[in-house]
N, C-alpha and C positions, 0 to 999 in steps of 0.2 A: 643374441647375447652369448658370452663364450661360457660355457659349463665351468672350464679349466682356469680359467681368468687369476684365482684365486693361488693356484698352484703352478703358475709360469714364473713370477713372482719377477718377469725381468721389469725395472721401470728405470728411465734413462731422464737425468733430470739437466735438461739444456741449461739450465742456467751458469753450468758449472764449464760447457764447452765453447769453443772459438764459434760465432755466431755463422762463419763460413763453413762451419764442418757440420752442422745444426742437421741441414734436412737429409744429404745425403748418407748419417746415420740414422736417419729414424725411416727413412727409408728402405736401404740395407736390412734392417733391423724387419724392417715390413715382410719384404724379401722373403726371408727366411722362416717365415713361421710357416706352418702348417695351419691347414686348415683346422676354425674351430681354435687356435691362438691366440693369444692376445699378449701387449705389453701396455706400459702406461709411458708417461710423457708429462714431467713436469716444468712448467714454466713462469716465467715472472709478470706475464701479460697475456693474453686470448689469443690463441694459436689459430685463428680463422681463419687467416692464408694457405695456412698446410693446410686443413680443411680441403679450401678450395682446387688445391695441388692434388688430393689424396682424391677427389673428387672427378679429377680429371685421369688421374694416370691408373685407378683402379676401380673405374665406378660397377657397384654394383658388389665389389669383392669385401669391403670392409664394412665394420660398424663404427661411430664417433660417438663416445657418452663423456661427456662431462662429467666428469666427479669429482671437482672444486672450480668455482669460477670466482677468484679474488677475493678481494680485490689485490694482494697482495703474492697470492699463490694462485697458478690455475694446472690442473691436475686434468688429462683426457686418457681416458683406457681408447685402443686402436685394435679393435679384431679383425681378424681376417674370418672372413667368412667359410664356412665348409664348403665345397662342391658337390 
């Protein structure tokens, strides 16, 4: 769990972006955190695909918590893990 979470304060809310520019910002975004990181990531529906992306392209390096699941709103913190 990220200590700092609280104090990165970045949260990126897709709902608002081109749905083709979606993962390669929140990627990016992944990218660049340091370890011990975190951002959040809000959306209109259950982002379990990224999940599955974030699963594949960085397993082991991140955390996924849920911190609202809808039905109208679904909110995920994204840490990167320390080394």
């Amino acid at each position: 769990m990220c200590s700092d979470c609280e104090n990165t304060g970045t949260t990126i809310d897709v709902r608002t972006i081109a749905p083709r520019l979606r993962h390669p910002l929140i990627f990016s975004t992944f990218e660049n955190l340091g370890g011990g990181e975190s951002f959040r990531i809000v959306n209109d529906h259950d982002p379990k695909p990224l999940f599955y992306q974030f699963s594949a392209e960085y397993p082991g390096i991140f955390e996924w918590t849920y911190e609202q699941q809808g039905p109208d709103v679904w909110q995920v913190r994204i840490d990167r893990l320390a080394a």
